[in-house]
N, C-alpha and C positions, 0 to 999 in steps of 0.2 A: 577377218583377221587370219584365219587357219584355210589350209586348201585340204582337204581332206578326202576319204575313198567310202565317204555317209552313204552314197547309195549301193555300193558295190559292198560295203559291210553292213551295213543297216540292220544288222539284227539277223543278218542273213535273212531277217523272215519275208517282207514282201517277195525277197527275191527266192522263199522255199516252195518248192514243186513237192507233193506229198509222199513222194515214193519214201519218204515224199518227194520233194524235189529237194525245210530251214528250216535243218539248224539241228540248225546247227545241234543239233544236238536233243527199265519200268515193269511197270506192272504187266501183268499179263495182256495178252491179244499177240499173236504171234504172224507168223507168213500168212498172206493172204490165200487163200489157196482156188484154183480153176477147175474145173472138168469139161473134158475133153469126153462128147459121147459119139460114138459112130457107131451106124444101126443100121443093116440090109435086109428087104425083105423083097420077094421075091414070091409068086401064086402060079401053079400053072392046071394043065387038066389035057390027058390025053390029046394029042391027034388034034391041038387045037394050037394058035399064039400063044406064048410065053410072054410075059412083059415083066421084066426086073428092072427095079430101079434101084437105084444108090442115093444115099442122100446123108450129108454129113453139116453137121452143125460146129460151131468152136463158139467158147463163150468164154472170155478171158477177163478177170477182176481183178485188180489193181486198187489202188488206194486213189489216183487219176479217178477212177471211172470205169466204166462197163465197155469193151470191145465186144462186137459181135458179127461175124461172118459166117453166111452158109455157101454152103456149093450144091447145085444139086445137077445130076445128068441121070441123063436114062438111054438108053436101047432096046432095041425088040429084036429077041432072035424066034425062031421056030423049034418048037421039040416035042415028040409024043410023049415024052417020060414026064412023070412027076418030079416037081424037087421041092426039098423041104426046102424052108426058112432057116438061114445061120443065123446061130444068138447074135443079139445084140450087145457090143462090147462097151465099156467103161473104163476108160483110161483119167485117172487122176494128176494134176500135174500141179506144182506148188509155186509157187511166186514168190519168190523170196526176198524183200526188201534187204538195202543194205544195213549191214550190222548195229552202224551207226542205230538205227531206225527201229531194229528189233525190242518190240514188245511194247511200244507206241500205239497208243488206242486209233482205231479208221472209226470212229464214231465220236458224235458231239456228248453223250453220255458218259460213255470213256475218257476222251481228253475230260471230261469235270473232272470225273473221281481220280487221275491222274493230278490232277493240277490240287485239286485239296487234297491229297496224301502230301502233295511235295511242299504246298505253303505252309501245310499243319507243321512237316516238320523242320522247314526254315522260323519259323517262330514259335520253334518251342526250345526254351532257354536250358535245355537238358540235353538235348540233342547234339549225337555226336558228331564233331567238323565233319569226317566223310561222309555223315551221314545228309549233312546239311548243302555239302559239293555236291554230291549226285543226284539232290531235290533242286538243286540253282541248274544243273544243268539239262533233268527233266523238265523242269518249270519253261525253260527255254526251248525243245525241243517241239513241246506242245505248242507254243504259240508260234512257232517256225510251220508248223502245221495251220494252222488257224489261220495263217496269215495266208498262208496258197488254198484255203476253203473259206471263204466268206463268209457263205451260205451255210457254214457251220457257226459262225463265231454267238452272235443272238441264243441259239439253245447252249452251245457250250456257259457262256456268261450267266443261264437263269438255272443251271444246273449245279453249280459251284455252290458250295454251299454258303448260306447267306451272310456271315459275316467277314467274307474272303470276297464276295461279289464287288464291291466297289476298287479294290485292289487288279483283278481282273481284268475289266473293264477299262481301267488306264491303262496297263500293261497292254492290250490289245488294242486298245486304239496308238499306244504309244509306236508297234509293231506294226499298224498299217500307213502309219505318216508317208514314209518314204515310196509308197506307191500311189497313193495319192494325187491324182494328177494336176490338184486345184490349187496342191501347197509344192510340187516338187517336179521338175521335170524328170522324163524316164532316162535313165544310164543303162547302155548297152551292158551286155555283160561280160566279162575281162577273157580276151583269148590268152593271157599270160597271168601269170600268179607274180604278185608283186615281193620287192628281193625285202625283206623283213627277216628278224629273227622273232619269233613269239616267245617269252619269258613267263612264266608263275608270276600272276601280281602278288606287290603287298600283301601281308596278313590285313583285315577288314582291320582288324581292331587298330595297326598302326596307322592306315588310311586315313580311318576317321578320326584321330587323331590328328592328323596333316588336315581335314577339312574344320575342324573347328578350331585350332590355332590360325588361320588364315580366316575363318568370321568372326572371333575377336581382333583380328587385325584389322579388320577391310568394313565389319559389314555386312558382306554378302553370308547369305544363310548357304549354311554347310552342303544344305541337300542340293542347292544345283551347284557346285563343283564335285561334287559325287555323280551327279544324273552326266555333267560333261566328262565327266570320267569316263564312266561308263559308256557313252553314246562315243564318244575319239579314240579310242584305246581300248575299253573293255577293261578297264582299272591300270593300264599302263602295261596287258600283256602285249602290245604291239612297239617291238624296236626299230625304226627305220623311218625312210622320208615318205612324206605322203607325196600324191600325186603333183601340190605345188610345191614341193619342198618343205611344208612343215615337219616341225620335230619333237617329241617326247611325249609324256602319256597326255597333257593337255593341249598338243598339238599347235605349235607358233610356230609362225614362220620368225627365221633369227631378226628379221629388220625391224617385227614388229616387240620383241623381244627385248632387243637392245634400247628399243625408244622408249621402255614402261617399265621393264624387270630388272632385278638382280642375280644374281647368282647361276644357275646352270638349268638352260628347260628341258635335258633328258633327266635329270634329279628329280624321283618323284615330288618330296619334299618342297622344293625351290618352284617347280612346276605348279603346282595345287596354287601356292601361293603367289606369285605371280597372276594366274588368273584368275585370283581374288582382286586384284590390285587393278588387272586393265578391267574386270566388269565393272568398278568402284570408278574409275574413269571414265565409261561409257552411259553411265546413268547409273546404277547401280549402288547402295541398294533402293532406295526411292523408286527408278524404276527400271525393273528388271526384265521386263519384257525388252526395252529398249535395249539393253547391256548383253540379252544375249543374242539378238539382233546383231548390235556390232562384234560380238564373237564369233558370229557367224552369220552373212545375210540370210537366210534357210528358211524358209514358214515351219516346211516339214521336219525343220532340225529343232527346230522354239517347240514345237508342239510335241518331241518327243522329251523333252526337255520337263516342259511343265506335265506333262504327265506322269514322270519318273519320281521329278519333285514332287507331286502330291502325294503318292506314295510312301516315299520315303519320310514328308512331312505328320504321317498322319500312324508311320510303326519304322523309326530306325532298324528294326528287325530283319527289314524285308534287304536293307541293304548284305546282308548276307547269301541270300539266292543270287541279288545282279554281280555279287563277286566271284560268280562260279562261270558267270557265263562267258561261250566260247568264241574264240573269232570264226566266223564264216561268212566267203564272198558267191558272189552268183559268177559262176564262169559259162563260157561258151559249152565247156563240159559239165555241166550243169551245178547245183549249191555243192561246196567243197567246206570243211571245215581244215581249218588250220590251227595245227593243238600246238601245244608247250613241247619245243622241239623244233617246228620248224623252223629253218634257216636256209635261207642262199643269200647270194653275195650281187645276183643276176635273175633277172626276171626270168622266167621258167613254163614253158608252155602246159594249158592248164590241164587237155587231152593226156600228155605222161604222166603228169603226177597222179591225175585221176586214174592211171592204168596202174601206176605202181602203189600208189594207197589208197583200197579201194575201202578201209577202213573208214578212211572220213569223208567218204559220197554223203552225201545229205540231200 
């Protein structure tokens, strides 16, 4: 039904590089930092060959991975005199991820005790709203990590603390769907930033509101027109056409709109509801696997779907974290986030924006 930009937003995370490279979007662990050692030595003895060599190492760490290059050369000159050995010098040099990224754990220990500070206090009913935004949007930044380390996600998942682990566990399998090659094919990554305004979604509380007045209407259980909230929009912070022309946070194309809905599909409100109505047409609620199938033909779209929905099915809570999180795409210039604010009118090559805000590199 919807044409949508699922792989180039996907959670940013398949498509996060760790510098990382998603997410989109803490605790301590700061710049990564390298040392640069260069060392000459040099032995000689009267009235005999001299032989100095040079030899210089570089050892560069990153959150990517380990670079390492040496160079080494040497010469032979002749000399009667002795010469000492010059110290050996040490030059330190810092690696400084982008801001966005500052204080983002490089370890699968880390991302845990990350990720249970931020769900501890997404679900705890005391906790204050900003304090609950900046846990939705760590909660997210870590799995925008996890998603470009694989080979981290297993220890990260058995280090969370245990009654947050099953929460996890969808969230991160919901996060690797879209790279997935058995459910999704691969989408290059965008040389141009698409012409959007981003907007502040809904408060949660009126959200879910609009999602349970549409499953006493329809039927369909509240949590997957939340999860498709979430997965098309990011709760309706994305204003503009998608790549086929869909439109509004639940994302319809207008012909398919016209032929099932009422009222207006950029209206959160009329939108929610409406996609209550075509999944209630598509099999829904009976069977819902089939319904979001005709929402979207997607494997990798159903599966981030029903992973979000189990979540949300098993602690409405946790819909407070997914209302924080941020829009970000995979560009040619690598993960970009796009916050509350942006706007053009015209697609926009992704190289400048990324040179003029270097704020939301991801």
């Amino acid at each position: 039904m919807t044409g949508r930009w699922l792989a180039a937003l996907a959670l940013g995370a398949a498509l996060a590089g760790c510098s990382s490279s998603g997410g989109a979007i803490g605790p301590p662990i700061g710049a990564a930092t390298s040392t640069v050692q260069a060392s000459t030595s040099s032995s000689s003895q009267a009235t005999t060959t001299v032989a100095a060599s040079t030899s210089t190492s570089t050892t560069v760490t990153v959150d990517a991975g380990t670079v390492s290059t040496t160079t080494t050369s040497s010469t032979t000159t002749t000399s009667s005199m002795t010469t000492p050995a010059p110290p050996t010098a040490s030059v330190a040099i810092t690696v400084v991820p982008p801001p966005l990224l500052a204080g983002l754990a490089t370890d699968p220990a880390g991302l845990a005790a990350q990720l249970t500070v931020a769900m501890r206090t997404i679900l705890d009913p005391n906790a204050l709203p900003d304090a609950v935004s900046a846990s939705g949007r760590r909660q997210q930044l870590v799995y925008r990590r996890l998603a470009a380390r694989p080979e981290w996600q297993d220890a990260t998942i058995a280090a969370v603390a245990e009654d947050l682990r099953s929460f996890v566990a969808n969230d991160v399998a919901a996060v690797n769907a879209p790279g997935d090659r058995t459910l999704a094919k691969p989408v290059p990554p965008l040389e141009t930033l698409p012409a959007w305004t981003i907007r502040a979604p809904l408060p949660t509380d009126e959200l879910l509101g609009y999602y349970r007045e549409a499953e006493a209407a329809t039927g369909i259980p509240w949590t997957y027109l939340a999860a498709i909230n979430l997965v098309e929009t990011r709760m309706g912070r994305i204003v503009g056409l998608s790549s086929a022309d869909a439109v509004g946070p639940m994302q319809f194309l207008r012909s398919t709109w016209n032929a099932c809905c009422t009222g207006d599909p950029t209206v959160d409100r009329d939108a929610i509801m409406g996609a209550a109505v075509y999944l209630r047409r598509r099999g829904g609620p009976a069977d819902l696997r089939r319904a979001v199938l005709g929402y979207n033909p997607n494997d990798a779209y159903l599966a981030m779907i029903e992973h979000y929905v189990a979540n949300l099915s098993a602690d409405e809570r946790l819909l407070r974290g997914y209302h924080a999180w941020e829009v970000f795409v995979t560009t040619t210039a690598g993960p970009l986030r796009l916050p509350v604010g942006y706007s053009t009118e015209v697609r926009i090559p992704a190289a400048d924006y990324a040179g003029a805000h270097p704020e939301d590199r991801a």
